[in-house]
C-alpha positions, 0 to 999 in steps of 0.5 A: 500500500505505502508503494501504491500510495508513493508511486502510483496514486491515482493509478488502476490499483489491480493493475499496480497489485498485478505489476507488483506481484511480478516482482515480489511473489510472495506478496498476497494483496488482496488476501485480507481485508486491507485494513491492515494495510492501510493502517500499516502504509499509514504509520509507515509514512508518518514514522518510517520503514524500521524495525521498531516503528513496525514493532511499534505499530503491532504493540499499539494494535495489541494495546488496542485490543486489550483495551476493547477487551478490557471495556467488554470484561467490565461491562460483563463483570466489573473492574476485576474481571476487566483486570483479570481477563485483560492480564491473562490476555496480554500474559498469554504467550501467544500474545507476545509473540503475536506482537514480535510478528508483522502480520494481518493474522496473529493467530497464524502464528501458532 
């Protein structure tokens, strides 16, 4: 997306996805939902290409997702079960490695 966003704005986007996948084939545009992408192509423009702004952006979607999970712990039962589930959610190894991964599915990590 950051490419498409850099080089072709404004372009046919199937026609740059086709281009693109010759040259990098293991890229699959298109799979998911580009959300994902979008996001990423974002924060890639406004922090950088690196390492740690990519682990950045994994841990603020993690942060977001416990934060979603805490709000609905709360609703169901309480400021203990926010903080229980939220805990466990975020003390799971799963978890954390999920957050170390760059990628659209974080269970696909197993």
């Amino acid at each position: 997306m950051l490419d498409y966003f850099r080089t072709a704005f404004g372009s046919n986007p199937i026609t740059f996805a086709e281009s693109y996948y010759v040259h990098y084939p293991k890229l699959a545009l298109g799979h998911w939902p580009p959300m994902f992408y979008i996001i990423q192509a974002a924060w890639y423009a406004t922090f950088g290409v690196t390492t740690f702004s990519a682990i950045l952006l994994m841990g603020v979607i993690t942060t977001a997702a416990a934060v979603a999970l805490a709000f609905r712990f709360m609703r169901l039962g309480g400021i203990p079960a926010a903080l229980l589930g939220t805990g466990v959610f975020l003390s799971l190894p799963l978890t954390g490695m999920s957050t170390r991964l760059v990628m659209a599915d974080s269970s696909r990590a197993c």
